[in-house]
C-alpha positions as CSV (number, residue, x, y, z in Angstrom):
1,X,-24.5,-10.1,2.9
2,X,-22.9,-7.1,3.7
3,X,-19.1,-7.0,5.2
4,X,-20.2,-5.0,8.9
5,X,-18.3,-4.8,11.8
6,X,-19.6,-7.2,14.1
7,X,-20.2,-5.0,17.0
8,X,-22.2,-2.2,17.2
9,X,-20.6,0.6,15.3
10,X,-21.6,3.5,16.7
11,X,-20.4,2.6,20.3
12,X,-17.3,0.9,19.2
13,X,-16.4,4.5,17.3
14,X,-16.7,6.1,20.5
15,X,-14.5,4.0,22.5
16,X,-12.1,2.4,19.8
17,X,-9.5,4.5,20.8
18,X,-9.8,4.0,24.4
19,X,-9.9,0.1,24.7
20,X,-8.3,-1.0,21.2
21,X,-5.1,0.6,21.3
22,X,-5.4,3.0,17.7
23,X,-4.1,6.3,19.2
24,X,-3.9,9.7,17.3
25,X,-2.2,12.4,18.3
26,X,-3.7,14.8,21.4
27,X,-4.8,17.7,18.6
28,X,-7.0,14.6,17.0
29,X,-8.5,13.2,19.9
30,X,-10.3,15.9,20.8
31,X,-11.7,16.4,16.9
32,X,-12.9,12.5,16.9
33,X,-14.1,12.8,20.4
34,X,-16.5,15.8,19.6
35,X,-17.3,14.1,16.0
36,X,-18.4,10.9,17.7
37,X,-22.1,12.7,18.6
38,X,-22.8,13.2,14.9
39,X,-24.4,11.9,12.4
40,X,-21.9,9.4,10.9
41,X,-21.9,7.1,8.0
42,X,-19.4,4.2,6.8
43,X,-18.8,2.5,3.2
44,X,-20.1,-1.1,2.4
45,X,-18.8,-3.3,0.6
46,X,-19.5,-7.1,-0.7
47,X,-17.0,-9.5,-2.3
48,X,-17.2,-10.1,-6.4
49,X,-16.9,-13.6,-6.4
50,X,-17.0,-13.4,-10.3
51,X,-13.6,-11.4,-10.6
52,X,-11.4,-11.8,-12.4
53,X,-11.2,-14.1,-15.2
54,X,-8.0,-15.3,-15.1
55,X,-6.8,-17.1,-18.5
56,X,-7.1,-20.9,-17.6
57,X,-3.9,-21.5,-18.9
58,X,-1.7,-19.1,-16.1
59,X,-1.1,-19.7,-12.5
60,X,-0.4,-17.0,-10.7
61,X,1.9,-16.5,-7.6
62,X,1.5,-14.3,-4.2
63,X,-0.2,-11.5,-5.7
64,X,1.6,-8.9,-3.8
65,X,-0.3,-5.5,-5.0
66,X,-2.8,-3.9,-7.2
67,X,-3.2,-0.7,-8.8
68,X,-6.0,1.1,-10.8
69,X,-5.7,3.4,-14.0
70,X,-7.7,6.0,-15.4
71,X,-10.0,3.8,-17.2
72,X,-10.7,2.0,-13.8
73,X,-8.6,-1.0,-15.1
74,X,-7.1,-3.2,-12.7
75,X,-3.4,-4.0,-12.8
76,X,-2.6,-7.1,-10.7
77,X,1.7,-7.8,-9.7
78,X,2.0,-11.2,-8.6
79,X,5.4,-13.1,-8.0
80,X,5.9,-16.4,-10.7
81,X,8.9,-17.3,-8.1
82,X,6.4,-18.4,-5.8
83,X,4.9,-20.8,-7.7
84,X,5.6,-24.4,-7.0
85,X,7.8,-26.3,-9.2
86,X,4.6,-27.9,-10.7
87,X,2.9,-24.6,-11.6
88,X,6.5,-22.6,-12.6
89,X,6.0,-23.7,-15.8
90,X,2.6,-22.2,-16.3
91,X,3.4,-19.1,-14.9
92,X,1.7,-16.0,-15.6
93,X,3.7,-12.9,-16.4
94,X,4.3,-10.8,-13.2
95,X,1.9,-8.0,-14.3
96,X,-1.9,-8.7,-15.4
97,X,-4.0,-6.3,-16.7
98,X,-8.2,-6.7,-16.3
99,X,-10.9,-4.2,-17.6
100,X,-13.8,-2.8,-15.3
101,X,-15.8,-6.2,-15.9
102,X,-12.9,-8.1,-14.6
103,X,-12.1,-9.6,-18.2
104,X,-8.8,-9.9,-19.2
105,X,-6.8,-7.5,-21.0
106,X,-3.2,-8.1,-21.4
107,X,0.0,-9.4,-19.6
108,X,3.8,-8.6,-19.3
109,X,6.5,-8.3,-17.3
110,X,9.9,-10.4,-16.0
111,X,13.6,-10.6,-17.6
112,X,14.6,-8.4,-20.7
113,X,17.1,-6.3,-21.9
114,X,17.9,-2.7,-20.6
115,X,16.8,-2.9,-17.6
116,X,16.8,-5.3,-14.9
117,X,14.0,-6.8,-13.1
118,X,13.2,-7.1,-9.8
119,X,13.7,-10.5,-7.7
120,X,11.0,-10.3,-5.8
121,X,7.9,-8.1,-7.0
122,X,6.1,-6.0,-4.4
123,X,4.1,-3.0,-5.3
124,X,2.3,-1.4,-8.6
125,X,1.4,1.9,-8.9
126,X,-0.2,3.5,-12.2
127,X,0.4,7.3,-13.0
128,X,-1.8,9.8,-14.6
129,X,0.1,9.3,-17.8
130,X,-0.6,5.4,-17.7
131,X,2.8,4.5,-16.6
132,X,3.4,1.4,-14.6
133,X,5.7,1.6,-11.7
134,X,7.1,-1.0,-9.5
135,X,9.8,-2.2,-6.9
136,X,11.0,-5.4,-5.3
137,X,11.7,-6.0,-1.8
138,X,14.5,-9.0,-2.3
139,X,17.6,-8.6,0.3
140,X,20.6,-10.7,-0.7
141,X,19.7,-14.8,1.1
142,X,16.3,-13.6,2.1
143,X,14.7,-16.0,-0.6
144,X,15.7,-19.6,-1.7
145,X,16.5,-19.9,-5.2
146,X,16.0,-15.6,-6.0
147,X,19.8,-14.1,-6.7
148,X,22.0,-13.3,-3.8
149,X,20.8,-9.2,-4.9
150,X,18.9,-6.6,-3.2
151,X,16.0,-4.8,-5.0
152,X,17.1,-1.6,-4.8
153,X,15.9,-0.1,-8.2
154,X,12.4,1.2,-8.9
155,X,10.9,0.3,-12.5
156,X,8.9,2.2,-14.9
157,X,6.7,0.5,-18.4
158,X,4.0,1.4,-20.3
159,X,1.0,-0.4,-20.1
160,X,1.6,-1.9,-23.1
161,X,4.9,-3.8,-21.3
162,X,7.7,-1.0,-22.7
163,X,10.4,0.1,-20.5
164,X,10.2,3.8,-20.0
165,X,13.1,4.0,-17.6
166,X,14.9,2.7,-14.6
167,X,15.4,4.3,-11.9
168,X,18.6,3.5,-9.7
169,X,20.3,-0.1,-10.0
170,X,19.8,-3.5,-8.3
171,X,22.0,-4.2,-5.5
172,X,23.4,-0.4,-5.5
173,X,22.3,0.7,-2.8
174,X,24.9,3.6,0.1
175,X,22.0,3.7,2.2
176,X,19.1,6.3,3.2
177,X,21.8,9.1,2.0
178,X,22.1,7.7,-1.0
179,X,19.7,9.7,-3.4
180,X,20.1,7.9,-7.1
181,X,19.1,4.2,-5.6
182,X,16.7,3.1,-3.4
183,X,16.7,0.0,-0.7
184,X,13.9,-2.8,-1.4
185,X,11.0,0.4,-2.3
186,X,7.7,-0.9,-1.2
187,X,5.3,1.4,-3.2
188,X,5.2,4.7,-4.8
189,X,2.6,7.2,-6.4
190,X,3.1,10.2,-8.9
191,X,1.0,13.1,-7.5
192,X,0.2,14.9,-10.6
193,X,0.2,18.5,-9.7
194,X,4.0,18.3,-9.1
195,X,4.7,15.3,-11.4
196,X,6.4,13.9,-8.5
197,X,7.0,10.6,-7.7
198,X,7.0,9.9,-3.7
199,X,8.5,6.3,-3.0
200,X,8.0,4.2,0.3
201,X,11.7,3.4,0.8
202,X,10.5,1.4,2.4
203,X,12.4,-2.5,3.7
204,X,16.2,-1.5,3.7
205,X,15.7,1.8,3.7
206,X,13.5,4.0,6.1
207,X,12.7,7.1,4.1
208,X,10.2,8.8,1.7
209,X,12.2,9.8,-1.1
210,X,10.7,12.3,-3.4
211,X,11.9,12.7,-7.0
212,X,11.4,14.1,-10.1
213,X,8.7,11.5,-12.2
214,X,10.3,12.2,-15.3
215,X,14.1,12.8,-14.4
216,X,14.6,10.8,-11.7
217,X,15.8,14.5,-10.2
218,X,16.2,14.4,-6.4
219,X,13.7,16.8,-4.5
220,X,13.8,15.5,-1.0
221,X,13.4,13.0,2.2
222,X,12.1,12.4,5.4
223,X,11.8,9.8,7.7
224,X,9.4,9.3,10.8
225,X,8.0,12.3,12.3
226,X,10.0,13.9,9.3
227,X,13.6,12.9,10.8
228,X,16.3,12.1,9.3
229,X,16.5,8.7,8.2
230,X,19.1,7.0,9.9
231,X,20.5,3.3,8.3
232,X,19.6,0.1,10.0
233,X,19.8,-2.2,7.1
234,X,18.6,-5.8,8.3
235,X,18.1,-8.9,6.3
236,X,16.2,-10.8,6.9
237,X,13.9,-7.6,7.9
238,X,12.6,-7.2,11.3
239,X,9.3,-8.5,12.3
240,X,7.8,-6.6,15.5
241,X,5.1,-9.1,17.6
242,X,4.5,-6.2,19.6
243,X,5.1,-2.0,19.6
244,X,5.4,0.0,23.0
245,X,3.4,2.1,24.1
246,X,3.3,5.9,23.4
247,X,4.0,7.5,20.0
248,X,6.7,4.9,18.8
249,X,10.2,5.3,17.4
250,X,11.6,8.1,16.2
251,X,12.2,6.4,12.9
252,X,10.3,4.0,10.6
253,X,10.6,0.2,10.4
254,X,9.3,-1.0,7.1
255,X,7.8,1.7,4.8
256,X,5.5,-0.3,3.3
257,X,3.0,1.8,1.7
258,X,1.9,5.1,1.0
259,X,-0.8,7.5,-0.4
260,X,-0.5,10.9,-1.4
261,X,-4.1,12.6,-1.5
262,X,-5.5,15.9,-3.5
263,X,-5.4,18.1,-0.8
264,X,-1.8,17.3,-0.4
265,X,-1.3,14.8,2.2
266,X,1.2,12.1,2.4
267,X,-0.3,8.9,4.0
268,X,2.5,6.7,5.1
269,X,2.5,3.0,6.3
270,X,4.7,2.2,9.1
271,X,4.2,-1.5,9.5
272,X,5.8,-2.9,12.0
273,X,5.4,0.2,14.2
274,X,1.7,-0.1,13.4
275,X,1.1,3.3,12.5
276,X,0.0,5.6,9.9
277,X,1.9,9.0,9.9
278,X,0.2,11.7,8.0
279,X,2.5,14.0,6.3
280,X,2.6,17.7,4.1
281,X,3.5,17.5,1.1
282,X,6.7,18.7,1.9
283,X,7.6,16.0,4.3
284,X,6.3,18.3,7.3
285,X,5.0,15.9,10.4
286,X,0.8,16.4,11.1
287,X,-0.2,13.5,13.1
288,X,-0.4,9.7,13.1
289,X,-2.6,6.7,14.0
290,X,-1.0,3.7,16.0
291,X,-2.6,0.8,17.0
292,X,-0.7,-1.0,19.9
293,X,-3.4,-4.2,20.6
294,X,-2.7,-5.5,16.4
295,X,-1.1,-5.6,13.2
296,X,-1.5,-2.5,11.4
297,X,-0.6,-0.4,8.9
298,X,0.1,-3.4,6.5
299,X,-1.1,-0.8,4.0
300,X,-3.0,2.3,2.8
301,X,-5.5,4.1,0.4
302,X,-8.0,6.4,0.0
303,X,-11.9,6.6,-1.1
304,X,-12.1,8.0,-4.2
305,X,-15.0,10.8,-3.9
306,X,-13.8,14.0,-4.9
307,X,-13.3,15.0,-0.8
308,X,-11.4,11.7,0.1
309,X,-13.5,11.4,2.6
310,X,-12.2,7.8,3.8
311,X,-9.3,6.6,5.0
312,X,-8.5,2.6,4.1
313,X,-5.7,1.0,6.2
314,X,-5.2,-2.9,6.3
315,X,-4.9,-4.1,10.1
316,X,-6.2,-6.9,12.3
317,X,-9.2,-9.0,10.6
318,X,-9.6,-6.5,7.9
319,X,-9.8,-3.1,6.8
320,X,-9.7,-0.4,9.6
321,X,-12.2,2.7,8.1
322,X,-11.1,6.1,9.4
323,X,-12.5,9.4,8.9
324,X,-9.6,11.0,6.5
325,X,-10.1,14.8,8.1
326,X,-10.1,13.8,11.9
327,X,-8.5,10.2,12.0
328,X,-11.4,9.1,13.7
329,X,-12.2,5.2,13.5
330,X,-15.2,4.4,12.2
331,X,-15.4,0.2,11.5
332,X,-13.5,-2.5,9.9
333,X,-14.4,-4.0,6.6
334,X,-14.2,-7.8,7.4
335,X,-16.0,-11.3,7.7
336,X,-18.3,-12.5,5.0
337,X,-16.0,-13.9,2.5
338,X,-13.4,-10.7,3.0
339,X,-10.1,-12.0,2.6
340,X,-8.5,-10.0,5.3
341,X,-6.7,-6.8,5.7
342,X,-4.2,-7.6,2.4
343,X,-0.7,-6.6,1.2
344,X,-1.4,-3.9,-0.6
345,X,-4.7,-2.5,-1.5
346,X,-7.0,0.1,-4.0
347,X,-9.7,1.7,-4.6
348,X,-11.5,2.5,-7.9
349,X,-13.8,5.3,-9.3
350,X,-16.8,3.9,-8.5
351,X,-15.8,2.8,-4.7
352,X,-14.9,-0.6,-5.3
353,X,-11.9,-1.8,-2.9
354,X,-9.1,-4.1,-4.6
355,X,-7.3,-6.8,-2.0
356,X,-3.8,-7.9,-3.1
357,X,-3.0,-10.1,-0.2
358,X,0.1,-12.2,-0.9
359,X,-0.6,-16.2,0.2
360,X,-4.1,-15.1,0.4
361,X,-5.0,-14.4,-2.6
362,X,-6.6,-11.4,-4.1
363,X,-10.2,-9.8,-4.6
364,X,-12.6,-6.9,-5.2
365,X,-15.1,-6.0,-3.3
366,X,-17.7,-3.9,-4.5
367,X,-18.9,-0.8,-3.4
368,X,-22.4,-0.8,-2.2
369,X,-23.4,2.6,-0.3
370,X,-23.3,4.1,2.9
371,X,-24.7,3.3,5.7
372,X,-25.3,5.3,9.1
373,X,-23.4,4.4,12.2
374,X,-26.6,5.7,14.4
């Protein structure tokens, strides 16, 4: 069966904004409220019960993120730490790689020499070049039995498991005005034309940081709105049960994810403010999406036709569908066997959706069509 929103989607699109609390800015409102009379039509999806085939041997841990490579290969970052003391010793490495069919390919990752590892592996990002790259989101005493270190250094490897550089140093960290280390980075994507790596700086930090993805060179930084980042280093981090209402703060909480699309558009996760703030390239604020009534904002990516056209942000049940151009909602990818909204999630080449969801677990589901909302 098909993952649908339960209620009808058609009127729910027309009045999601109105009774469930996801707000855009006044300049969007009034492009999803004229859109709403159109002809309208959503992605579906159904779970791949089949994938992957994990090597019977391996356990793996919270599987905190996902990414996807040119070859639509799917590279999976999952935390050994987590495992019980049981299971430690069958560990899988911290990065998995699986082909298209879900069969496995390779695996590496954890302690070595030149570099050092993160405590607590969060996201995975693969680059046009094939590079893997990846942060940890440990503060010092957050974690029993991690070191007393904060993640504040963002790694790079081949696919094949070889360090190509590291990027700032663990526990290093001045703050958001510091521009050689990071604070606990949540994510980060290379956006090719510029060969430019933006960073979701993300749990001790409250930045995007852009840098050279070669040298490591400094470009620039913005926080919310496209502020200046201002410190408020907290560990353990803040977890919001609620956000006010209006626009939210003028800074973010945790930068937990972001997206940076071919037109140029920086799609930014601001967790526990429950928003998505849509950025230029150049850190100039557009417009955002809050939702007051939920959880949102746990993450972010984008459909992968050539236009983008759809906008994939973890929140609530499931995952919230927008319309990428006007913001509009459109439905929520949930029920049916989905495993919720995630951690961190992907999309593929041929539409699939990846689910790395921590505690949850992790899945695919598979792109089926679209359907019409009317």
């Amino acid at each position: 069966m098909q993952c649908k929103l339960a209620l009808n989607a058609a009127l729910f699109s027309s009045i999601a904004y109105l009774v469930s609390g996801c707000q855009p800015s006044a300049d969007t409102s009034a492009v999803a409220s004229a859109s709403v009379t159109s002809s309208r039509t959503v992605p579906t999806f159904v779970p791949d019960l089949d994938w992957p085939d994990v090597p019977a041997q391996w356990r793996l841990g919270d599987v905190s993120s996902v990414a996807i490579d040119a070859d639509d290969n799917a590279w999976i970052l999952h935390r050994p730490r987590t495992l019980s003391a049981e299971e430690l010793p069958m560990a899988a490495p911290a990065v998995l790689g699986f082909d298209p069919d879900g069969g496995f390919l390779t695996a590496w990752g954890g302690d070595g020499d030149g570099y050092e590892w993160v405590q607590r592996e969060h996201g995975i990002h693969i680059d046009y070049r094939g590079n893997a790259w990846f942060g940890g989101n440990n503060c010092p005493g957050r974690v029993a039995g991690l070191e007393p270190v904060a993640d504040d250094q963002l790694l790079k490897f081949t696919l094949d498991g070889e360090l190509v550089r590291q990027f700032g140093r663990s526990n290093a960290s001045s703050g958001n005005g510091d521009t050689v280390n990071f604070h606990e980075p949540a994510d980060a994507q290379v956006h090719e034309p510029t060969n430019e790596v933006f960073v979701a700086d993300g749990y001790g930090n409250h930045r995007v940081i852009v840098l050279d993805a070669d040298t490591g060179e400094f470009k620039r930084m913005w926080g919310a709105f496209g502020n200046e980042p201002v410190d408020a280093d907290n560990c353990p981090h803040i977890s919001l049960s609620a956000v006010p209402d209006g626009p939210g703060p003028d800074q973010f909480s945790v930068v937990h994810a972001l997206r940076v699309s071919t037109d140029g558009h920086v799609y930014v996760a601001d967790r526990e403010n429950r928003r998505v703030q849509v950025f230029s390239i150049d850190g100039e604020y557009i417009d955002q999406i809050i939702w007051h009534d939920a959880p949102f904002a746990r993450n972010v990516a984008l459909s992968h036709d050539s236009e983008q056209q759809f906008l994939y942000v973890g929140g609530g049940p499931g995952i919230r569908v927008f319309d990428r151009a006007s913001l509009e909602y459109l439905t929520t990818i949930e029920g049916d066997g989905v495993i919720g909204p995630g951690h961190h999630i992907e999309t593929d080449s041929a539409g699939n959706l990846y689910i790395a969801a921590t505690g949850s677990g992790y899945q695919r589901l598979l792109f089926t069509g679209l359907e019409s909302l009317e």
